[in-house]
C-alpha positions in Angstrom: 16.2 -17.8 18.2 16.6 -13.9 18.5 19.5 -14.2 16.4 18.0 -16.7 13.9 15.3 -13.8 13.7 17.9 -11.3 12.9 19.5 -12.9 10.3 16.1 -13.7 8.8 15.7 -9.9 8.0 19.3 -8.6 7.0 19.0 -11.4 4.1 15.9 -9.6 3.5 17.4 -6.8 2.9 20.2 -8.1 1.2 18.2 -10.2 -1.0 16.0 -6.6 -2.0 19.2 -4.9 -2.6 20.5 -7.7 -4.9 17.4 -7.8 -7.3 17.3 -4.0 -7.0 21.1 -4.1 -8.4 20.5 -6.7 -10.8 16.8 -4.9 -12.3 19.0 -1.4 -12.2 16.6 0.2 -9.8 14.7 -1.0 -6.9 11.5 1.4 -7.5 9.6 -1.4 -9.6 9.8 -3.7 -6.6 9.0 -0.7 -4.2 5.5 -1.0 -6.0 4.8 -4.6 -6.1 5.6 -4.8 -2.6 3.0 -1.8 -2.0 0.6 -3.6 -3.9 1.0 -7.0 -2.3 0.7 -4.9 0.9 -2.3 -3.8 0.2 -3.8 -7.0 -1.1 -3.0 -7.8 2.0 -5.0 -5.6 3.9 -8.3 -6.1 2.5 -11.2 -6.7 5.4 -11.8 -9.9 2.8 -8.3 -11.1 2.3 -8.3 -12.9 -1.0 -6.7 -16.3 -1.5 -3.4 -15.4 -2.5 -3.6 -12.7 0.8 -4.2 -15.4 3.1 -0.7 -17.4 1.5 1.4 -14.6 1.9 -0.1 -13.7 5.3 1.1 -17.2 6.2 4.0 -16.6 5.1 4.4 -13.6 7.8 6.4 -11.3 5.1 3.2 -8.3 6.3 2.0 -7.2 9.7 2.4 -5.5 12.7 5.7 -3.5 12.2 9.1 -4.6 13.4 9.5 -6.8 16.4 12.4 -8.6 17.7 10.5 -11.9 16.3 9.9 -10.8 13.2 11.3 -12.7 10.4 11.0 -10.2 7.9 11.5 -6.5 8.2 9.1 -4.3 8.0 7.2 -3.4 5.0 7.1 0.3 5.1 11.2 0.2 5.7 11.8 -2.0 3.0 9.8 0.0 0.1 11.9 3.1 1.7 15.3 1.6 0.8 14.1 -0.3 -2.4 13.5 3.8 -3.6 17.0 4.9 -2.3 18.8 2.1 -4.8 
């Protein structure tokens, strides 16, 4: 499952680099991924909060069971495309 895990995120990161590539710059989803983020983080998560919180794309930071990378890491490389 580790590896499963893994995988999860590089696509991620692939996937980020792709649209990045295919917009010409990855700043304008550097910014909609700080303002879902955010949204996210309310003390009254919203509706739309609560689906992407179930979707586990935000939280806690990188772990080995994270399926998604962390948010933080991925706004830093959107801005370096």
């Amino acid at each position: 499952m580790l590896f499963v895990f893994a995988i999860s995120r590089h696509r991620e990161y692939v996937a980020d680099r792709t649209a990045a590539e295919t917009i010409g710059r990855g700043d304008p989803l550097a910014r909609a991924l700080e303002k879902i983020s955010a949204g996210a983080q309310r003390s009254e998560p919203t509706a739309e909060a609560k689906e992407v919180s179930a979707l586990c794309i935000f939280g806690g930071g990188m772990s080995l069971l994270s399926t998604h990378p962390d948010t933080e890491k991925r706004i830093e490389r959107l801005r370096s495309y």
